[in-house]
LUMFI-157453 format. One record per atom (N, C-alpha, C): x, y, z; atom name; residue number from 1; residue in one letter. Coordinates in pm, whole numbers, plus 50000, padded with zeros to 5 digits. Layout:
u_v_w_atom_seq_type
X_Y_Z_CA_NUM_a
...
//
This chain:
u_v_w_atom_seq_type
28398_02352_31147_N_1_x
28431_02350_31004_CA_1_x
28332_02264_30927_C_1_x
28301_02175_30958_N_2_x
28176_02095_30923_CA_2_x
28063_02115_30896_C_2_x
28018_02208_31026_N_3_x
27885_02254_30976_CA_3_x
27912_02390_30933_C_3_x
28038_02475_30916_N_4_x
28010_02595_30769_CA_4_x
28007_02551_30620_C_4_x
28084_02364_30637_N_5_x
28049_02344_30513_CA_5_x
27925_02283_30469_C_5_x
27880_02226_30537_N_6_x
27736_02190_30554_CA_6_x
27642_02306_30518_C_6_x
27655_02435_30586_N_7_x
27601_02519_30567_CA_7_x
27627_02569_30406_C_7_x
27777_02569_30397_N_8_x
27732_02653_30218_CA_8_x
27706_02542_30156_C_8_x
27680_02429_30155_N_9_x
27656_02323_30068_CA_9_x
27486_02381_30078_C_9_x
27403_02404_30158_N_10_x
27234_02416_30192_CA_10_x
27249_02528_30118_C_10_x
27326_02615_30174_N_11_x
27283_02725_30112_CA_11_x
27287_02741_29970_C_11_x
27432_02711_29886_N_12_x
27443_02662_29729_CA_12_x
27343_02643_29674_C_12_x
27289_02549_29733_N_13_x
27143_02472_29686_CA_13_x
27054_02535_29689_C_13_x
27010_02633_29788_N_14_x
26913_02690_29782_CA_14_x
26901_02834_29686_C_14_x
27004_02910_29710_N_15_x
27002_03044_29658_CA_15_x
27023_02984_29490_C_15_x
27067_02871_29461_N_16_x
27096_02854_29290_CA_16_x
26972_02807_29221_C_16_x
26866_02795_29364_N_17_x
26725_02751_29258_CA_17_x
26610_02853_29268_C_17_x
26675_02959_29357_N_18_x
26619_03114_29421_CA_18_x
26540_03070_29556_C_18_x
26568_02990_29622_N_19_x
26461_02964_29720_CA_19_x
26537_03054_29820_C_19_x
26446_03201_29867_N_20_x
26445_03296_29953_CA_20_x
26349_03336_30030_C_20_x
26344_03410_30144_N_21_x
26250_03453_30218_CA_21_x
26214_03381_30314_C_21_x
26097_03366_30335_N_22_x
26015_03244_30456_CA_22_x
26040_03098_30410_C_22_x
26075_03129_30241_N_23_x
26083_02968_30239_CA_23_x
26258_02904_30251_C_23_x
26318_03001_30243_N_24_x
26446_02978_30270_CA_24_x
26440_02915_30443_C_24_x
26375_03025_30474_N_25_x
26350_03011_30645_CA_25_x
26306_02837_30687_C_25_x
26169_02796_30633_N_26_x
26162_02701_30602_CA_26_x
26259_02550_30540_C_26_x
26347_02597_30441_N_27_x
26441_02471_30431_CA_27_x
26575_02455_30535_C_27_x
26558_02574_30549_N_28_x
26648_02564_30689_CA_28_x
26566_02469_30818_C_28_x
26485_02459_30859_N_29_x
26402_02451_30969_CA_29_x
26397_02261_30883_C_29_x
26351_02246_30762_N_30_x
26344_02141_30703_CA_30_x
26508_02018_30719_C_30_x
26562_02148_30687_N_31_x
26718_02088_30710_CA_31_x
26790_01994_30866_C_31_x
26728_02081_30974_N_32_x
26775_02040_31087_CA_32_x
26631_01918_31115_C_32_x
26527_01949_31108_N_33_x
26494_01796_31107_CA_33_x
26534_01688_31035_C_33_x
26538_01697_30917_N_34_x
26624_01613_30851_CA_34_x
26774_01529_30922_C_34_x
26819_01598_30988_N_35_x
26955_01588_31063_CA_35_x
26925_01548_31184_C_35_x
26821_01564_31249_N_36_x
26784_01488_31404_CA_36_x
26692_01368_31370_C_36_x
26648_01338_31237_N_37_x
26605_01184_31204_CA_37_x
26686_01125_31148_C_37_x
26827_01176_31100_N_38_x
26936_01108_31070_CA_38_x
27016_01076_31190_C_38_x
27034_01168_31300_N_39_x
27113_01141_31416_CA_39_x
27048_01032_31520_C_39_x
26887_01017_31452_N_40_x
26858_00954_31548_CA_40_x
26823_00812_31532_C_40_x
26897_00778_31435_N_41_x
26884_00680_31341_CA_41_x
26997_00601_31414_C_41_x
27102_00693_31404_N_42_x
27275_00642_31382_CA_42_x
27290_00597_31545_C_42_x
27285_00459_31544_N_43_x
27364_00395_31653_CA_43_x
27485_00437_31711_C_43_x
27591_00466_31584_N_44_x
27790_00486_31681_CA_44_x
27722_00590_31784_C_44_x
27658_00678_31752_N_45_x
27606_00834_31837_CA_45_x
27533_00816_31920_C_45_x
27476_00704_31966_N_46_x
27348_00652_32028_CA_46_x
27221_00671_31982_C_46_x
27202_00747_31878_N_47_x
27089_00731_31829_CA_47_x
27011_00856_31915_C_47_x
26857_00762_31961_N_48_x
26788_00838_32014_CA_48_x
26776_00859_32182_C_48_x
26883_00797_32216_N_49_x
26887_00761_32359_CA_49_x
27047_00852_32368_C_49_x
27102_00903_32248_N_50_x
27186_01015_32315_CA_50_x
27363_00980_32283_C_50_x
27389_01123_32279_N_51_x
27576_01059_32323_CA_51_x
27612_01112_32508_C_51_x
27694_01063_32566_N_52_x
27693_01080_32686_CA_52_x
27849_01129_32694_C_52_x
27881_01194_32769_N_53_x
28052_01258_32799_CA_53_x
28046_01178_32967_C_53_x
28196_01166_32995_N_54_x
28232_01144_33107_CA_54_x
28209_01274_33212_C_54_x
28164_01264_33326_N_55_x
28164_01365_33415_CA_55_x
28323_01463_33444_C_55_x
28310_01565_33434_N_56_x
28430_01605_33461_CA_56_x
28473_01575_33638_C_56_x
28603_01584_33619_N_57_x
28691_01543_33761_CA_57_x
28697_01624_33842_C_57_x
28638_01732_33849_N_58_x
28681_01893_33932_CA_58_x
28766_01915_33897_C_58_x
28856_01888_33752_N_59_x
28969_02015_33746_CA_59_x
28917_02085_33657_C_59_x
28984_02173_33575_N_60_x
28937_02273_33465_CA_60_x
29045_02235_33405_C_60_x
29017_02183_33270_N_61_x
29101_02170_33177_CA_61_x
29064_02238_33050_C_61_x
29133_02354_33005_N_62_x
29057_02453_32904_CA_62_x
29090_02383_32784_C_62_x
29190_02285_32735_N_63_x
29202_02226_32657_CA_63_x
29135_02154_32582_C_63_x
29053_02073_32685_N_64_x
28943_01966_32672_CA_64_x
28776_02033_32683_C_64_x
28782_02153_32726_N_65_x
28694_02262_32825_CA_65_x
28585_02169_32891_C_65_x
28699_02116_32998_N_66_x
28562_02041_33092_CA_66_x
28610_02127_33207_C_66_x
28507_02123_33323_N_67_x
28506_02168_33457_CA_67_x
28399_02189_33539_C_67_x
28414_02288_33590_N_68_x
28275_02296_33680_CA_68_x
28190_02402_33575_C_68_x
28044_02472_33720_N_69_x
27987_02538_33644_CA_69_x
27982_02672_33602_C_69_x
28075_02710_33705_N_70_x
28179_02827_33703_CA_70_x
28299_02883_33599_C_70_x
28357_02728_33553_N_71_x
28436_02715_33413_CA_71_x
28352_02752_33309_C_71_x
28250_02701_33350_N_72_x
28170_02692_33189_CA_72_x
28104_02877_33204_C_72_x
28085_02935_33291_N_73_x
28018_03025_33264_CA_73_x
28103_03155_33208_C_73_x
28249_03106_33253_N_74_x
28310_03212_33157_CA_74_x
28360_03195_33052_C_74_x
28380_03037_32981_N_75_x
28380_02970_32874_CA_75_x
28288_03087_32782_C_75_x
28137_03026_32792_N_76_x
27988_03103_32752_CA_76_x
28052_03254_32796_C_76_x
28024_03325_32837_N_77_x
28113_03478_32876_CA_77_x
28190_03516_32763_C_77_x
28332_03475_32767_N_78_x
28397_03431_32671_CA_78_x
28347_03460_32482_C_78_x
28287_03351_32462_N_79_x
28204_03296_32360_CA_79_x
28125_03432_32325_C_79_x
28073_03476_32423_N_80_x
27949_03598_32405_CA_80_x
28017_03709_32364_C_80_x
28105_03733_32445_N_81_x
28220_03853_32409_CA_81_x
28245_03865_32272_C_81_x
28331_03719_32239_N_82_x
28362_03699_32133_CA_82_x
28271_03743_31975_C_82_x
28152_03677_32017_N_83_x
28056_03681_31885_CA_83_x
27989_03792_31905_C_83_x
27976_03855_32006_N_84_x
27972_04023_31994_CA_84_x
28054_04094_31931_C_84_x
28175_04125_31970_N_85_x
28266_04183_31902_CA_85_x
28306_04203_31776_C_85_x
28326_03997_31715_N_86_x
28323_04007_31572_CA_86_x
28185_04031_31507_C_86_x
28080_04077_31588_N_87_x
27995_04088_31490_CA_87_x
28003_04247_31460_C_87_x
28042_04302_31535_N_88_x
27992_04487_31554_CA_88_x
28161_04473_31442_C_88_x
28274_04437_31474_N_89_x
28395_04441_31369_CA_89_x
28343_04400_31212_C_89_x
28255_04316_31190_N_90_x
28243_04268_31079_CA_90_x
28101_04408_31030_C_90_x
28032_04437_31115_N_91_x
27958_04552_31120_CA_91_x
28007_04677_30988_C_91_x
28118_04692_31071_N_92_x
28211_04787_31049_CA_92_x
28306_04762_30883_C_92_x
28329_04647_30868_N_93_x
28400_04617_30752_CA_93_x
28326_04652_30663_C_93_x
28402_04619_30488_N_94_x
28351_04566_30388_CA_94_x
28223_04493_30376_C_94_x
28275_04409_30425_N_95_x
28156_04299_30425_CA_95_x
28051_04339_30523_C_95_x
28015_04428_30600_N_96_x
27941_04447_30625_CA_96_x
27819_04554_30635_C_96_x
27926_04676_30483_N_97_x
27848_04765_30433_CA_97_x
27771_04687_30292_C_97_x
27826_04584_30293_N_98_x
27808_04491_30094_CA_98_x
27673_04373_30177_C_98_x
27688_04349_30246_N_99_x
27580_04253_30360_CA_99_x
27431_04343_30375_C_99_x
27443_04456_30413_N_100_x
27327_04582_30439_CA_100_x
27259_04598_30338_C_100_x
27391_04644_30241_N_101_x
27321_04706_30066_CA_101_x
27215_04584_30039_C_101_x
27303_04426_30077_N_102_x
27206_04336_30047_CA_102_x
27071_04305_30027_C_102_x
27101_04331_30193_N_103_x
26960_04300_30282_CA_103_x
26864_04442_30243_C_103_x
26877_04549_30251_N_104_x
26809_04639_30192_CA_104_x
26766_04630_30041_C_104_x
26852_04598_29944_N_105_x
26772_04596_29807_CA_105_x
26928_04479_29718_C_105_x
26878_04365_29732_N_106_x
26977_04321_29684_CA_106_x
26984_04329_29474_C_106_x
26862_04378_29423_N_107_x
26910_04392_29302_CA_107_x
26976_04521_29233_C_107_x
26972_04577_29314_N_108_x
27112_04719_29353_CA_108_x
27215_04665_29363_C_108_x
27246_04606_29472_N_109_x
27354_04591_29517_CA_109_x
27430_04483_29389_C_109_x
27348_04417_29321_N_110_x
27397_04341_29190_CA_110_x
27457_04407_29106_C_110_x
27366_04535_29108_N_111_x
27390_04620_29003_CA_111_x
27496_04690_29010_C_111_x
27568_04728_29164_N_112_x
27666_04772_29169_CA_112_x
27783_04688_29131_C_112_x
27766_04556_29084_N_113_x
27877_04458_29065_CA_113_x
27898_04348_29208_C_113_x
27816_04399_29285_N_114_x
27810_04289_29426_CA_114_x
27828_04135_29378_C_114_x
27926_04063_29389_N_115_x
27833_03924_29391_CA_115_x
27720_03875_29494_C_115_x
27623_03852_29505_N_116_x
27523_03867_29560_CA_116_x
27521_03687_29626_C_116_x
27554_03623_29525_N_117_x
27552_03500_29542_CA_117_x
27657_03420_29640_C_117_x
27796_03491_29576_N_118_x
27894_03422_29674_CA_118_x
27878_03499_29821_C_118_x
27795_03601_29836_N_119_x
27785_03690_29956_CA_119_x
27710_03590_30062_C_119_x
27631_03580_30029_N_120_x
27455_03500_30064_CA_120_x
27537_03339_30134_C_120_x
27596_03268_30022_N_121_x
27700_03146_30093_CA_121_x
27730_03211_30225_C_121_x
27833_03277_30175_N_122_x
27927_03271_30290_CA_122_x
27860_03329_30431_C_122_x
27732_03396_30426_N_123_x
27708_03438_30508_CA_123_x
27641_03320_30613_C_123_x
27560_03216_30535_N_124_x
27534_03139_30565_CA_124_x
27643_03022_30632_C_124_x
27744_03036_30581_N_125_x
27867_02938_30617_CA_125_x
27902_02990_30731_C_125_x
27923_03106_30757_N_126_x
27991_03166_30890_CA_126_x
27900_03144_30988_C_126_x
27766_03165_30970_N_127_x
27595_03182_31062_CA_127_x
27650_03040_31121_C_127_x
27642_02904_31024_N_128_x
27616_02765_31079_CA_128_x
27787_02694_31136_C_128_x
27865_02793_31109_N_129_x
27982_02731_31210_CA_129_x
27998_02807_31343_C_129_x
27981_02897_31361_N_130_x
27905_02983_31504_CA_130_x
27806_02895_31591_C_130_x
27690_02895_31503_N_131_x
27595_02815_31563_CA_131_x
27622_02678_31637_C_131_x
27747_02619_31535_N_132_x
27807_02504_31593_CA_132_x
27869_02482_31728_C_132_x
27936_02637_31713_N_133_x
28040_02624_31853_CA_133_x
27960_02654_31966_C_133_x
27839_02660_31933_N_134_x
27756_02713_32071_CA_134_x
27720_02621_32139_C_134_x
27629_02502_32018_N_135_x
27604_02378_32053_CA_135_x
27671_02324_32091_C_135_x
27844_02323_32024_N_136_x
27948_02204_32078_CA_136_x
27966_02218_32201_C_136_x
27931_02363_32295_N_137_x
27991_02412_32430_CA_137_x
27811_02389_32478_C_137_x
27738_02384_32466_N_138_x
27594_02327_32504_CA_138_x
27584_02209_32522_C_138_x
27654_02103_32474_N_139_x
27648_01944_32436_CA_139_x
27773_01938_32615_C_139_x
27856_01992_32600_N_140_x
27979_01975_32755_CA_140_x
27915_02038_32877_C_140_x
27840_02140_32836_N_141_x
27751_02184_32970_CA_141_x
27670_02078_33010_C_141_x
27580_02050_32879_N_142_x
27476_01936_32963_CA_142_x
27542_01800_32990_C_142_x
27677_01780_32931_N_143_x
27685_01669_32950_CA_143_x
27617_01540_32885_C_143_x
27557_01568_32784_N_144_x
27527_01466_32668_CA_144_x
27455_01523_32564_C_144_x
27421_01464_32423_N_145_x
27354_01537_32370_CA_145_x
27261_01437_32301_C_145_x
27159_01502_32299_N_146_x
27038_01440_32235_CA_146_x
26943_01454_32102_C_146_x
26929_01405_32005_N_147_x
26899_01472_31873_CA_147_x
26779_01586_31919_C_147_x
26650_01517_32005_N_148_x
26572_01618_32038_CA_148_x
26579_01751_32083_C_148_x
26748_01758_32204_N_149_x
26729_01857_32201_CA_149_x
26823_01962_32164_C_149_x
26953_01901_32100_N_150_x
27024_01977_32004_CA_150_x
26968_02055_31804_C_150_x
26906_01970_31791_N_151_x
26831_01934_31698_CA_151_x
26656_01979_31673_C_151_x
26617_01970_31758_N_152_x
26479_01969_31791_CA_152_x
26414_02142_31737_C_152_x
26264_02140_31719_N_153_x
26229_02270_31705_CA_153_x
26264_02378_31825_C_153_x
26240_02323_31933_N_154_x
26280_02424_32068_CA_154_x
26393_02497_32032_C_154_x
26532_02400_32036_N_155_x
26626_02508_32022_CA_155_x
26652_02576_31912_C_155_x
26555_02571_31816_N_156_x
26554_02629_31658_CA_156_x
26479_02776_31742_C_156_x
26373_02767_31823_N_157_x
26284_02896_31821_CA_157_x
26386_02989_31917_C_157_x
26462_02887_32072_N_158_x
26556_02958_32089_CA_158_x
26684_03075_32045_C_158_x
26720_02982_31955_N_159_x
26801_03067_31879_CA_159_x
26753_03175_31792_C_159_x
26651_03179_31733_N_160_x
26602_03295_31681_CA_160_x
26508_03383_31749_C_160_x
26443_03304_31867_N_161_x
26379_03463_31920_CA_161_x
26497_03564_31998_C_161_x
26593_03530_32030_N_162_x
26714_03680_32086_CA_162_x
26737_03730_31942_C_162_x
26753_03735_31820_N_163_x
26775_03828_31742_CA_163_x
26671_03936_31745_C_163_x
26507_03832_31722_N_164_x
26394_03892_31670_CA_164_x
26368_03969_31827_C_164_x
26377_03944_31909_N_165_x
26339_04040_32008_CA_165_x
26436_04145_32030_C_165_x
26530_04123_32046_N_166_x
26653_04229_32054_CA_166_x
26691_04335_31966_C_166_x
26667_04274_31806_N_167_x
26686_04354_31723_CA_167_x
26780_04275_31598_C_167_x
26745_04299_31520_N_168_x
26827_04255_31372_CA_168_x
26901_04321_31344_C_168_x
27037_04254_31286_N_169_x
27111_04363_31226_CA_169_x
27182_04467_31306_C_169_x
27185_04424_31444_N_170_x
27235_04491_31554_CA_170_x
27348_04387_31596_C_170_x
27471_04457_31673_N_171_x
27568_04330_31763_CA_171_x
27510_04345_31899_C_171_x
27433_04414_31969_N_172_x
27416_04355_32058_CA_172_x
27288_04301_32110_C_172_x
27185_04345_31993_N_173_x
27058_04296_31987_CA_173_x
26998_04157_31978_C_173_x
27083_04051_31957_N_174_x
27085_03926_32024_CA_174_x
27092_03898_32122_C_174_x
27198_03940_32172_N_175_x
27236_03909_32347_CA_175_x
27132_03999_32426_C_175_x
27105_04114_32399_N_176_x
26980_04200_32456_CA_176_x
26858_04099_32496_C_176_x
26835_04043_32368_N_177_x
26704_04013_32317_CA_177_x
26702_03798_32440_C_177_x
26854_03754_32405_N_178_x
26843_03639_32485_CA_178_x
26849_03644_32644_C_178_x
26876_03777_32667_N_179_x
26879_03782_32814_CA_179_x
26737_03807_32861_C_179_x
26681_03826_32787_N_180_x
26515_03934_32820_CA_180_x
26472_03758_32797_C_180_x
26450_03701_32658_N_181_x
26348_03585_32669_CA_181_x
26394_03450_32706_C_181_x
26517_03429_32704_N_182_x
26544_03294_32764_CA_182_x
26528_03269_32933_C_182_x
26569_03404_33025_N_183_x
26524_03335_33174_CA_183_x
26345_03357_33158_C_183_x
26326_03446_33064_N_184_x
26128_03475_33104_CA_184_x
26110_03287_33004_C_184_x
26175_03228_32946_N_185_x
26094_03090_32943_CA_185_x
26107_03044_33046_C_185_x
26249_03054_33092_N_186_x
26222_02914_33166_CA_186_x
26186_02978_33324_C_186_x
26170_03110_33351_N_187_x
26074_03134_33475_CA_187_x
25927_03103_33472_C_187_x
25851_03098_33312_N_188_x
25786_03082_33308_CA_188_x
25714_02931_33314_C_188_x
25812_02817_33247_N_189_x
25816_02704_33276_CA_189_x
25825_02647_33394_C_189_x
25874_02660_33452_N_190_x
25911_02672_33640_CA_190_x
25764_02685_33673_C_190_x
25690_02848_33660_N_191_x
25576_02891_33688_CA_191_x
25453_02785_33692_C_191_x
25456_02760_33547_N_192_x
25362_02630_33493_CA_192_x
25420_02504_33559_C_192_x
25515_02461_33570_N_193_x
25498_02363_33622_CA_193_x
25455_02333_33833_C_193_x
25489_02448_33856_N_194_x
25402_02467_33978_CA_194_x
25255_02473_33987_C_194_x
25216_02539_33908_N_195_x
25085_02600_33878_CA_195_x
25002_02512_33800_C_195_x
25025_02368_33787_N_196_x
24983_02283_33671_CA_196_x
24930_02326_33524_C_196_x
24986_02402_33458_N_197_x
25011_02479_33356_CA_197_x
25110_02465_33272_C_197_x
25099_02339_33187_N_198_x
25197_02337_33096_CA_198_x
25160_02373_32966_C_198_x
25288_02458_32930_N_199_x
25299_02509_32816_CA_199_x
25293_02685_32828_C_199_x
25269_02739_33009_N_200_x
25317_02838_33032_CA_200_x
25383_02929_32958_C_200_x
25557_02822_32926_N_201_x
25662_02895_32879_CA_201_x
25592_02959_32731_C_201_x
25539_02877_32644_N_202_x
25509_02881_32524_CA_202_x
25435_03023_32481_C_202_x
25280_03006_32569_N_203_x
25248_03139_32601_CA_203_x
25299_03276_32597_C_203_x
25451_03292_32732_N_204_x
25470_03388_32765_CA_204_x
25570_03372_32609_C_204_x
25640_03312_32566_N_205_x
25712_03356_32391_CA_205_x
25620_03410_32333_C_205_x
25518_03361_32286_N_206_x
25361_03447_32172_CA_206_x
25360_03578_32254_C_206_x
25293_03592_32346_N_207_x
25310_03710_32407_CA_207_x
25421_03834_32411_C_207_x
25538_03820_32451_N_208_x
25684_03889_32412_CA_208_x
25711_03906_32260_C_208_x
25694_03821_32177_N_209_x
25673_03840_32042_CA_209_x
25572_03941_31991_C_209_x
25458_03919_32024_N_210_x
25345_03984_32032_CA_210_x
25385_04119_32053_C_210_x
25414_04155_32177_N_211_x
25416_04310_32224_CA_211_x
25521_04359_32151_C_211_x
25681_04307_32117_N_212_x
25769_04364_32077_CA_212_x
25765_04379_31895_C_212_x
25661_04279_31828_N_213_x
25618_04324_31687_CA_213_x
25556_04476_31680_C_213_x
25458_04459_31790_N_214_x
25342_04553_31801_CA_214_x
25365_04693_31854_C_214_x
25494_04710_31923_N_215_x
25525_04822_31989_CA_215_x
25648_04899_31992_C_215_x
25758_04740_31971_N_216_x
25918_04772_31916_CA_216_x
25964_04705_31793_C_216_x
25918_04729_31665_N_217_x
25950_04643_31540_CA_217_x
26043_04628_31504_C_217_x
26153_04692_31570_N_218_x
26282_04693_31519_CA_218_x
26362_04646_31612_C_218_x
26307_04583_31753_N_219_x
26377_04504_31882_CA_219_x
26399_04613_31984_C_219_x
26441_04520_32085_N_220_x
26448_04628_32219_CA_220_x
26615_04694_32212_C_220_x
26679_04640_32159_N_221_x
26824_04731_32174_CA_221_x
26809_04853_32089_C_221_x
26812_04863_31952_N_222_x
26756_04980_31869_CA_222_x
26642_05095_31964_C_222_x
26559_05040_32015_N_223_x
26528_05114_32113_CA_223_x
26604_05217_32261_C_223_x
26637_05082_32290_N_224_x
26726_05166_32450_CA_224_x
26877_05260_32351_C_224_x
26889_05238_32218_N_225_x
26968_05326_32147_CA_225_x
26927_05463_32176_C_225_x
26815_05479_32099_N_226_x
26695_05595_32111_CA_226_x
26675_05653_32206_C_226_x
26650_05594_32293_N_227_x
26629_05635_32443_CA_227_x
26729_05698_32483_C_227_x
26853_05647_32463_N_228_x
26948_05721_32509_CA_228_x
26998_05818_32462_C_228_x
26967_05838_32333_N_229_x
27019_05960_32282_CA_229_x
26923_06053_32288_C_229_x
26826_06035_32319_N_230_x
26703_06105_32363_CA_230_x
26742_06188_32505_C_230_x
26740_06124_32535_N_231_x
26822_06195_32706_CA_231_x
26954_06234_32670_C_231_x
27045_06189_32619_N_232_x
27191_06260_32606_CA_232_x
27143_06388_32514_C_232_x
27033_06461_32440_N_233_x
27024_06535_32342_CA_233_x
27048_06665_32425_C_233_x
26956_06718_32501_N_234_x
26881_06791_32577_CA_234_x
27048_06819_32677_C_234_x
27107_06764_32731_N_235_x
27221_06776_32767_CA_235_x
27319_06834_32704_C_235_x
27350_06736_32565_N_236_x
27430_06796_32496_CA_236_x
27410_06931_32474_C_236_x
27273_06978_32451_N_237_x
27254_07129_32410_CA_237_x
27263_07231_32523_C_237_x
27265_07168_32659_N_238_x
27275_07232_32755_CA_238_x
27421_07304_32790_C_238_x
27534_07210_32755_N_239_x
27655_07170_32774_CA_239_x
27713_07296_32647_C_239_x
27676_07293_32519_N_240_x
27675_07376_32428_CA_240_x
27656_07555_32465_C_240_x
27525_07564_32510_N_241_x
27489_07672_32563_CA_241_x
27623_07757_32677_C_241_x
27635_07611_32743_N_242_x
27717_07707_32843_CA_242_x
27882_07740_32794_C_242_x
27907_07661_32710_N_243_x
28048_07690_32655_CA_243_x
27998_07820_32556_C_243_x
27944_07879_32512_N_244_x
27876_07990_32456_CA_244_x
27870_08107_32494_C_244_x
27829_08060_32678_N_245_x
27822_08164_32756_CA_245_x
27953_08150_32816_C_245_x
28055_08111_32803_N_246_x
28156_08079_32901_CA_246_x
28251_08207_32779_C_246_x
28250_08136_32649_N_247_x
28296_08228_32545_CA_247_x
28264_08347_32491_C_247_x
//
């Protein structure tokens, strides 16, 4: 709840002085540093040396959601399900034919009487209390949290390369897109650090970015869409034919 209000408070601010596009992108990116030189300031939190949780006991307490690593993976499971679902449901709504019109031509969508403005908030409010619960269940996995790396640019590029590789504007083109580049970092990190090669991981991101601008612009799920109906076509018409001949 905190950080959706946090979030429409940034956002308020921004969309009421028109700051959009890359530079919106930008005060966002401005925003969370701002917030990891404030967190890392603040002593009660530990500052820069961290907050720390007690080890869990081996039980599973879903209440508290501590446990093992088995708890946590269907916790995350869970979580994934979840923000899949409501996203393809919210897809499907109101709000998410008035969200499209947006993003496609938002001085249309004005024109149709859209509020454009209270849209843009809230979208932003919902984005940064999501984002929250990911971190809050990221902070109990690792077992402490640290401004660097709750905070930090890393998990900023994290979180946005599974949309941009997977696909925008898709529900499952995130999760597509984080399953494809989050184990290729850190196999690749692994790699480099065997190989005395650091910054490996970094590489193989430019690269995956690279090919999927250059070859899938619209992400890899929108694709394997295609694909599949590409192959289901040729069937379907096959399937057609013979009820034809059957009749």
């Amino acid at each position: 709840m905190i950080a959706g209000f946090v979030g429409a408070v940034l956002a308020w601010l921004s969309f009421r002085f028109e700051v959009r596009g890359i530079y919106f992108a930008l005060l966002t990116i401005a925003a969370a540093e701002f917030a990891r030189i404030m967190f890392g300031g603040w002593d009660y939190v530990g500052g820069m040396q961290g907050l720390f949780y007690q080890a869990p006991s081996g039980t599973m307490d879903l209440g508290m959601l501590r446990g093992d690593a088995r708890f946590y993976y269907f916790v995350a499971l869970a979580l994934a399900a979840i923000g899949v679902a409501g996203t393809e449901l919210i897809s499907r709504s109101y709000w998410g034919y008035v969200w499209r019109a947006m993003r496609d031509d938002e001085e249309a969508a004005r024109a149709l009487g859209v509020r454009t403005f209270r849209h843009k908030v809230l979208v932003v409010s919902i984005s940064a209390a999501t984002a929250a619960v990911g971190g809050g269940v990221l902070g109990l996995v690792q077992g402490a949290i640290f401004p660097d790396s709750i905070m930090g640019m890393a998990i900023s590029v994290d979180v946005l390369i599974g949309p941009v590789v997977g696909g925008l504007g898709t529900a499952f083109g995130p999760l597509v897109g984080s399953m494809a580049a989050i184990p290729l970092h850190h196999a690749m990190g692994a790699l480099g650090d065997s190989l005395g090669l650091p910054g490996l991981n970094s590489v193989a991101y430019g690269a995956v970015l690279i090919l999927v601008v250059w070859f899938l612009p619209d992400g890899i799920w929108p694709a394997i869409v295609r694909l599949y109906e590409a192959i289901q076509l040729p069937a379907r018409g096959r399937i057609s034919q013979l009820r034809k001949v059957e009749e």
